[in-house]
C-alpha angles and dihedrals in degrees: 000000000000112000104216120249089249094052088060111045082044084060094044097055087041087049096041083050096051098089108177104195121120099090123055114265097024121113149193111278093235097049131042129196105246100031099144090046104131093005108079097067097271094307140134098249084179088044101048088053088045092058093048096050089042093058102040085049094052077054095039126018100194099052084090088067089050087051099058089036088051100051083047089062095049097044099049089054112074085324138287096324097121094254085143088075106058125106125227140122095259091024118133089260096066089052119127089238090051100044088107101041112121140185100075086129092057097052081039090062095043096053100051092049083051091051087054095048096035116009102206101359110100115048120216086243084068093041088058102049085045092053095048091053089053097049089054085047105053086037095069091266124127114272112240133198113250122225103225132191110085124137134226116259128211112234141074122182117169075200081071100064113103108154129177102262116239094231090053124124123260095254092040084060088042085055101052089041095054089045081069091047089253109136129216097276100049091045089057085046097055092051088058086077078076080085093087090022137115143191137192122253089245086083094038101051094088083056100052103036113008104020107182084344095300096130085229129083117265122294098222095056111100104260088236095053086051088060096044094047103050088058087055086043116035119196111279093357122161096206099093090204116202112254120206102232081205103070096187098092092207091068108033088127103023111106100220138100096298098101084060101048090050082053094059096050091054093258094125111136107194109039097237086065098046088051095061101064089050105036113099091222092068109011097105095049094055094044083049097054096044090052098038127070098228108089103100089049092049098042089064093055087049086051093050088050084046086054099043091054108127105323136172123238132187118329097018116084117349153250111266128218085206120030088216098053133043118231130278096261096060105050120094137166075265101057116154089217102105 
């Protein structure tokens, strides 16, 4: 017997909402651990992405940071399909919000090593959750295990992008995160990742001369970062410096609590970040995390609800040959492409 159109797609979105990871060894319905296990010829499709992000960060340290940004930015944009990594000239990547994003070589790399084990096999969506993984890992993070099995979807719109902004408030953010069926602790959780993270001093220049229109900086910086900061970004430069979100030098590039505990002694450095450690919203959760020895475990659940947003599983997208382009069969004089 035939099942309706609307039944299932009834049946696709329930299943797409059911995300079974509180408990070690659960996973989302749509995705399993394991999923490439006997269909890559024999080969390691976790381990050939390992080696690749553990040789470009021996070369380049914050390129971990670019990784778990990168699979953010994906994931927040009709889900986690890898839409972030196509090329065109009105494609996500050339956003106002993603101007910065980095690691498309490294998903590049991978990729290409997967083709050669595997020729059609592995999509970018999984790449980048994999990736992501790898980069908290090698970082000093917990290693957690990936859900795998998206597919690789077909369009591409910089119209699209609608991130949460870095100067909104704690229940604005709340708000975006819950629109991708995240709650407040994992929210909380997945800007954590901020530990090993870095901005430019264009988001951070109403915080530091002309907070809310004050003129001053703002009121809840620690007086001393102020100081530090405006010597890293001087008043109407064009420089746009990088700014370690981390301000304990000993851990820049060490995925642990520290990014909390800066947060409770006023050393924030984006607002969103600062606000969480005195909104009462999510000031408990934060004292608890920088006091408690659990982050990094729960990190890695947050990740794995991250990876399961919104994703597309077989026969939906695609796998792509080239993670910047979709697939012949998909491309038309109506592409959507840009």
């Amino acid at each position: 017997m035939k099942i309706s159109t609307a039944v299932a797609a009834a049946a696709f979105y329930l299943a797409l909402g059911v995300i079974l990871v509180n408990f070690p060894g659960h996973c989302d319905a749509a995705l399993e651990v394991g999923f490439y296990k006997g269909k890559c010829n024999s080969r390691d499709v976790e381990g050939i992405v390992f080696s690749v992000v553990e040789r470009r960060m021996n070369e380049t340290k914050g390129i971990a940071a670019a990784l778990i940004r990168l699979h953010f930015h994906d994931c927040f944009v009709k889900g986690c399909d890898a839409s972030i990594l196509l090329d065109g000239n009105s494609c996500e990547k050339n956003a106002t919000a993603n101007q910065s994003v980095r690691g498309y070589d490294v998903i590049d790399e991978a990729k290409e090593l997967l083709e050669e084990a595997c020729e059609g096999v592995v999509s970018c969506a999984d790449i980048i959750a994999i990736a992501a993984r790898d980069a908290v890992q090698l970082s000093g993070g917990v290693r957690y295990e990936v859900q795998t099995g998206r597919r690789d979807g077909i369009e591409s719109l910089a119209s699209n992008v609608d991130l949460p902004s870095p100067s909104f408030s704690v229940s604005q953010s709340a708000d975006a995160f819950k629109n991708k069926g995240i709650g407040l602790e994992d929210m909380v959780l997945l800007l954590g990742g901020h530990t090993i993270g870095f901005t430019h001093c264009s988001f951070i220049e109403d915080r530091l001369y002309n907070f809310g229109g004050s003129g001053k900086a703002d009121p809840t910086m620690d007086p001393s970062l102020v100081e530090k900061l405006i010597v890293i970004c001087p008043k109407n430069s064009t420089a746009d410096a990088p700014v370690s979100l981390d301000q304990n030098p000993a851990s820049t590039f060490v995925f642990d609590s520290s990014f909390y505990n800066q947060t409770q002694h006023h050393r924030g450095v984006l607002h969103i970040d600062q606000e969480l450690a005195l909104d009462p919203l999510t000031n408990n959760t934060v004292a608890n995390l920088t006091t408690g020895n659990n982050f990094l475990a729960r990190f890695g659940q947050a990740m794995v609800k991250l990876g399961a947003v919104e994703v597309l599983t077989d026969p939906q997208g695609e796998i792509r040959k080239s993670c910047r382009v979709v697939n012949n069969k998909h491309r038309s004089p109506f592409s959507l492409l840009g």
